[in-house]
N, C-alpha and C positions, 0 to 999 in steps of 0.2 A: 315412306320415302327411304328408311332405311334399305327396306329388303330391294329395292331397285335398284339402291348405290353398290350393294353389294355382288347381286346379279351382274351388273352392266361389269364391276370389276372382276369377277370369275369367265367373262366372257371374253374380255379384252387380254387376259393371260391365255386363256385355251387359243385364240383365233389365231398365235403366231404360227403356227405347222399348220393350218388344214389349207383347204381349195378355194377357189375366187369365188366371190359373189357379183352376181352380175345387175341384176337387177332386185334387190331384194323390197321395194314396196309395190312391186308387182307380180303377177303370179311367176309361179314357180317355173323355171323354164327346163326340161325334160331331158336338156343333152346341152353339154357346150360344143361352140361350133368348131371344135378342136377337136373335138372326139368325134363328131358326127365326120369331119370331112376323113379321119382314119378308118373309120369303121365300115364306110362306105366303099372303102376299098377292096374289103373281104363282103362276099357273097354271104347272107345270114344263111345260108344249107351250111355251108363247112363251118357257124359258130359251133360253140358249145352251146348247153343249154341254159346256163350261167350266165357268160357273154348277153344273151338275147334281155336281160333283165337291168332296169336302171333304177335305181332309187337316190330319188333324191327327196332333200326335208329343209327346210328353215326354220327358226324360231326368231320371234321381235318380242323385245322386252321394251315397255313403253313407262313409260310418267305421264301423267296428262293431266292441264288445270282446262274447267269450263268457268266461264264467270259472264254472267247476264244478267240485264235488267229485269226480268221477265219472272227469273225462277230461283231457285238457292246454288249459289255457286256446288261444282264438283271438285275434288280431287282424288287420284285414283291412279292406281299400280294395275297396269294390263300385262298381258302377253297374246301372242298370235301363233298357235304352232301350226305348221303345213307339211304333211309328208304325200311324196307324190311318187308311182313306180311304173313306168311304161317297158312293155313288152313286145319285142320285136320280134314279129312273128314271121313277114316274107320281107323282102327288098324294099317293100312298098308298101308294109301295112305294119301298126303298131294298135297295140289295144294299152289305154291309159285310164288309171283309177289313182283315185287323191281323196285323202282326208283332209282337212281343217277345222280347227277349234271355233266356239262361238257356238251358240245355239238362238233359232229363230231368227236369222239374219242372214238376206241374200247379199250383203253389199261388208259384210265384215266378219272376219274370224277374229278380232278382240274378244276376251274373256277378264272380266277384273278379278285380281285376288282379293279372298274374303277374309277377315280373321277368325270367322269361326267356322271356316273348313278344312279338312288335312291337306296341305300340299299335293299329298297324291291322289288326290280325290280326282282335280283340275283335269289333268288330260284327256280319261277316260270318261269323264263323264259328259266332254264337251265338244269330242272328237265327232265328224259325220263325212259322211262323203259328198261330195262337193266335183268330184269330178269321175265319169263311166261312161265309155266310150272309144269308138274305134275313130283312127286317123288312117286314109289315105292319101299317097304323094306319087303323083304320075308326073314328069315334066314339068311343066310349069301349073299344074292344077292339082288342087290339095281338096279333096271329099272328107267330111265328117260326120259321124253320126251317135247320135247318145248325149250325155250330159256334159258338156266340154266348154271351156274358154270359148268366150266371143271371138271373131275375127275380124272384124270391124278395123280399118284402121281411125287411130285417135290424134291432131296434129300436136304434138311436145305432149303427149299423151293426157289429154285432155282430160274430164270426167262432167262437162259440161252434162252428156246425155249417159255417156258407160261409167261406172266407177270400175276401178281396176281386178277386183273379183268376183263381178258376178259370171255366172255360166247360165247356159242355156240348152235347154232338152230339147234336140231336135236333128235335123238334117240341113247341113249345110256346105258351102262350098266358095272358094277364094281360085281367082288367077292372077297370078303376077308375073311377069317381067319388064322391063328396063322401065316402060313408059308407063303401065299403068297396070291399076288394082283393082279387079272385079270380087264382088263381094256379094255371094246369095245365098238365101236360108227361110226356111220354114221350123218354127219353132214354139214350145209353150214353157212359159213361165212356172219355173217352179212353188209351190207353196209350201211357204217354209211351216217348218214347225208350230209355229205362234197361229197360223192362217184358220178358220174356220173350213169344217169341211160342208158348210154349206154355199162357200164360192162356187160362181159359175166358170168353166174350163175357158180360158184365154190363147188364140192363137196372137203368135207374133209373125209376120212376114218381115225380113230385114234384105236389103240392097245398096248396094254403095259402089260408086264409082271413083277411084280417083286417079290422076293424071301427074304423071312425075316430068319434069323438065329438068332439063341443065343448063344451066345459063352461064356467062360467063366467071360469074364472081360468085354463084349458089345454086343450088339444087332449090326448086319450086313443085311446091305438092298443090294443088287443085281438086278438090272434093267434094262433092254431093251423096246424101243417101235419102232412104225414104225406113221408117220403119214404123210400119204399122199393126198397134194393137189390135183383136178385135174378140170384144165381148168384155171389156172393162167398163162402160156404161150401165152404171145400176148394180155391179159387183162390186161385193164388200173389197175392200182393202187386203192386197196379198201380204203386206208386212206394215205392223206399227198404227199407224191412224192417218193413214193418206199421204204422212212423209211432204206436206206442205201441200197436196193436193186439194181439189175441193172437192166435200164431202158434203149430203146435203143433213137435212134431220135425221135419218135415219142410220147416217152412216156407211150412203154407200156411194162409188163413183157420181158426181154430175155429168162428167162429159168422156168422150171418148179420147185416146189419142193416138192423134196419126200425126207423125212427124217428121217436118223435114228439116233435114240439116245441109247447111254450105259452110264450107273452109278453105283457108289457105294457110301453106305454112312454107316458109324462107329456110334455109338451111345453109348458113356460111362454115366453111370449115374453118378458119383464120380469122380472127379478128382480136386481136392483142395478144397472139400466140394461143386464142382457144379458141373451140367450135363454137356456135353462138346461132341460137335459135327464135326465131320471130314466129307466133302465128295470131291468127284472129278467127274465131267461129263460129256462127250464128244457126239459131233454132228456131221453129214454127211449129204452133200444135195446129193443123187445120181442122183436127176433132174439137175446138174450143171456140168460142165470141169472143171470149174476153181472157187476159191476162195469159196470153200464148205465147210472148215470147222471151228467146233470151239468148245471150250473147256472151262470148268469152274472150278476153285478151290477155298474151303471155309471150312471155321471153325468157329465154333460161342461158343462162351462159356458164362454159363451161362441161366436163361429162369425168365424173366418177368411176373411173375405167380401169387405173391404175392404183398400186398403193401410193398411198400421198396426195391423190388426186381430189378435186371438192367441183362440185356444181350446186347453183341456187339459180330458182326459177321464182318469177312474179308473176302472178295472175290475177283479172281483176274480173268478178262475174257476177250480173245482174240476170235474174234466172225466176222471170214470175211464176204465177204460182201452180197455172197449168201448163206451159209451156213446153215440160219432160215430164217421164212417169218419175214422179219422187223415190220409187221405191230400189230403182235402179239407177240413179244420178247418186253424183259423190255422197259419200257416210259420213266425211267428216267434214266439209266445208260449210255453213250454216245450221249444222247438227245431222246433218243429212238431208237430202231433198231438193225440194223447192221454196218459193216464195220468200227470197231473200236475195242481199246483192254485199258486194265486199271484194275485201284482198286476200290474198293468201301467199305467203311466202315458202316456199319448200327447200331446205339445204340439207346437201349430204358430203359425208368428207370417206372413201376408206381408208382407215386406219391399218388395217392388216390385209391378211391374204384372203381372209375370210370374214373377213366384219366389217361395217357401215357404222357408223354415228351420223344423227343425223333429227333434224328439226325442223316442226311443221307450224306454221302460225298464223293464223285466221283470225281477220279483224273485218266484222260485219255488222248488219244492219238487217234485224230479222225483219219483214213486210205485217203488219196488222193481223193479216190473217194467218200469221204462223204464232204471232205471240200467244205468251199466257194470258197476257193481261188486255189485246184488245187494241192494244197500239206498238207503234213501232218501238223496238228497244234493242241497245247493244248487246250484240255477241262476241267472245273472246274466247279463243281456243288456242291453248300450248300444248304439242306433245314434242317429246323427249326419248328417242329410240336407238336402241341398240340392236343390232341386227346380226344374227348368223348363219350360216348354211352349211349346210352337212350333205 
């Protein structure tokens, strides 16, 4: 506890000189749009060679208690480091490579400190790349290809089916304007580290539609997708032990999944002097008989924009047990996964120009076939984060 309090205090002194953060418990974003709409101005022929290079990094220094019926409570000192550098090569083409700490985990760069390892052990030995790949942007159409972010959109950024860092090896492609969001891709799962290499190769097909309105008094999003696995039936588990999935004796996939999703989400900009967000989302495994589905509700009021500024979001999600691929739904809501249902509270305040404070709280109800013991028992999750970007 000490080295945290002391952390989070050498962070809150550095953060008064440096640059905004914008989003920092999601991935890394490549360019502010302050820079981009400059930059855009000058032709990349006449940059430098300099000019053409961006780097950016975060780090999250965390606390975190676990406490459950089921197994021995946790307590524990994390961090998360991300360094991320894209290179702009023509008007309309950038190549993007990223590291992040964590090892064997598609859904999180958390790393706990040890007491009996050196502090400088930590980085290097836990650093991987996490992001390679080229981005194009023509008009209103954005092509990708390589190991990159999802593009999926999420309503008040859900993690019902996506957690916020996983990526995806493949080819894909997004259209957007005023009205509406097309979303298509061919892609396969990575296997992480932890993964045996006698899995069988998994494609992903992913599609999503969604529809923006304006209404008098709110913007209204409108969405469907479909994303479907295939060849996760009778394959070992790509991360962990099925991540709340069913697993049969032998320890491999029961069922397949193909999955669909429908959402909506409300978007007021005003309401007691702050923006103020409504959504609701629902999931279907039709690779499944049984226990396919789940659902998610959330409000979040408020947006962490400025310094001085705070936002807190509620959500409530009952998310059976095959219903999502566990290994790619939220890391930390239920301990990760599936087969579980609950609250979750999320509040962030920034402090500085460059730092977030900010607290995440998870009070659930693990489903039978997730517990240790066989029956259902409470879960309880605190974390405690300080956040910066570089």
């Amino acid at each position: 506890m000490k080295k945290i309090i002391l952390s989070m205090a050498a962070i809150a002194t550095v953060s008064m000189g440096a640059s905004d953060v914008k989003h920092p418990h999601e991935r890394i974003e490549t360019k502010k749009q302050k820079i981009l709409e400059t930059e855009t101005q000058v032709p990349v022929a006449e940059k430098s060679i300099l000019d053409r290079f961006h780097f950016k990094g975060d780090l999250r220094l965390r606390y975190e208690s676990i406490e459950r019926d089921d197994a021995d409570n946790k307590y524990r000192n994390r961090y998360r480091l991300r360094l991320g550098l894209t290179t702009v090569i023509t008007d309309n083409l950038e190549f993007k490579v990223g590291m992040r700490s964590g090892f064997a985990n598609p859904t999180s760069g958390n790393q706990t400190f040890l007491d009996d390892e050196p502090l400088r052990d930590y980085f290097f030995q836990s650093l991987r790349f996490n992001v390679l790949g080229f981005k194009y942007k023509s008009d209103s159409s954005t092509y990708e290809i390589g190991r990159l972010p999802y593009m999926m959109y999420r309503p008040i950024k859900t993690q019902l089916i996506w957690d916020n860092d996983v990526s995806l090896n493949g080819v894909n492609y997004q259209y957007k304007d005023d009205t509406k969001i097309i979303t298509l891709g061919v892609n396969q799962p990575t296997l992480e580290e932890a993964a045996s290499n006698d899995a069988n190769v998994v494609n992903l097909i992913i599609a999503q539609y969604v529809h923006k309105s304006e209404l008098d008094f709110a913007k209204l999003y409108l969405g469907t997708g479909l994303y479907y696995y295939d060849g996760l039936k009778g394959n070992i588990p790509l991360f962990g032990k099925g991540k709340g999935n069913t697993l049969d004796e032998n320890g491999l996939y029961v069922n397949n999944y193909h999955l669909i999703e429908g959402f909506g989400e409300l978007q007021f900009n005003d309401v007691f002097g702050m923006p103020l967000k409504v959504a609701a989302g629902v999931v279907y495994n039709f690779g499944a008989d049984d226990n396919n589905f789940g659902y998610d509700l959330a409000v979040m009021l408020g947006k962490a924009k400025h310094v001085g500024d705070w936002q807190v979001k509620y959500s409530y999600t009952d998310l059976q047990a095959d219903a999502a691929f566990g290994a790619y739904s939220d890391s930390d809501n239920f301990g990760g996964g599936t087969a579980a249902k609950g609250s979750a509270i999320r509040a962030k305040y920034k402090m500085g120009k460059n730092l977030y404070l900010a607290g995440n709280f998870f009070f659930d109800t693990l489903y039978a076939s997730k517990s240790k013991t066989g029956a259902e028992a409470d879960y309880e999750r605190v974390q405690l984060d300080a956040i910066i970007k570089f």
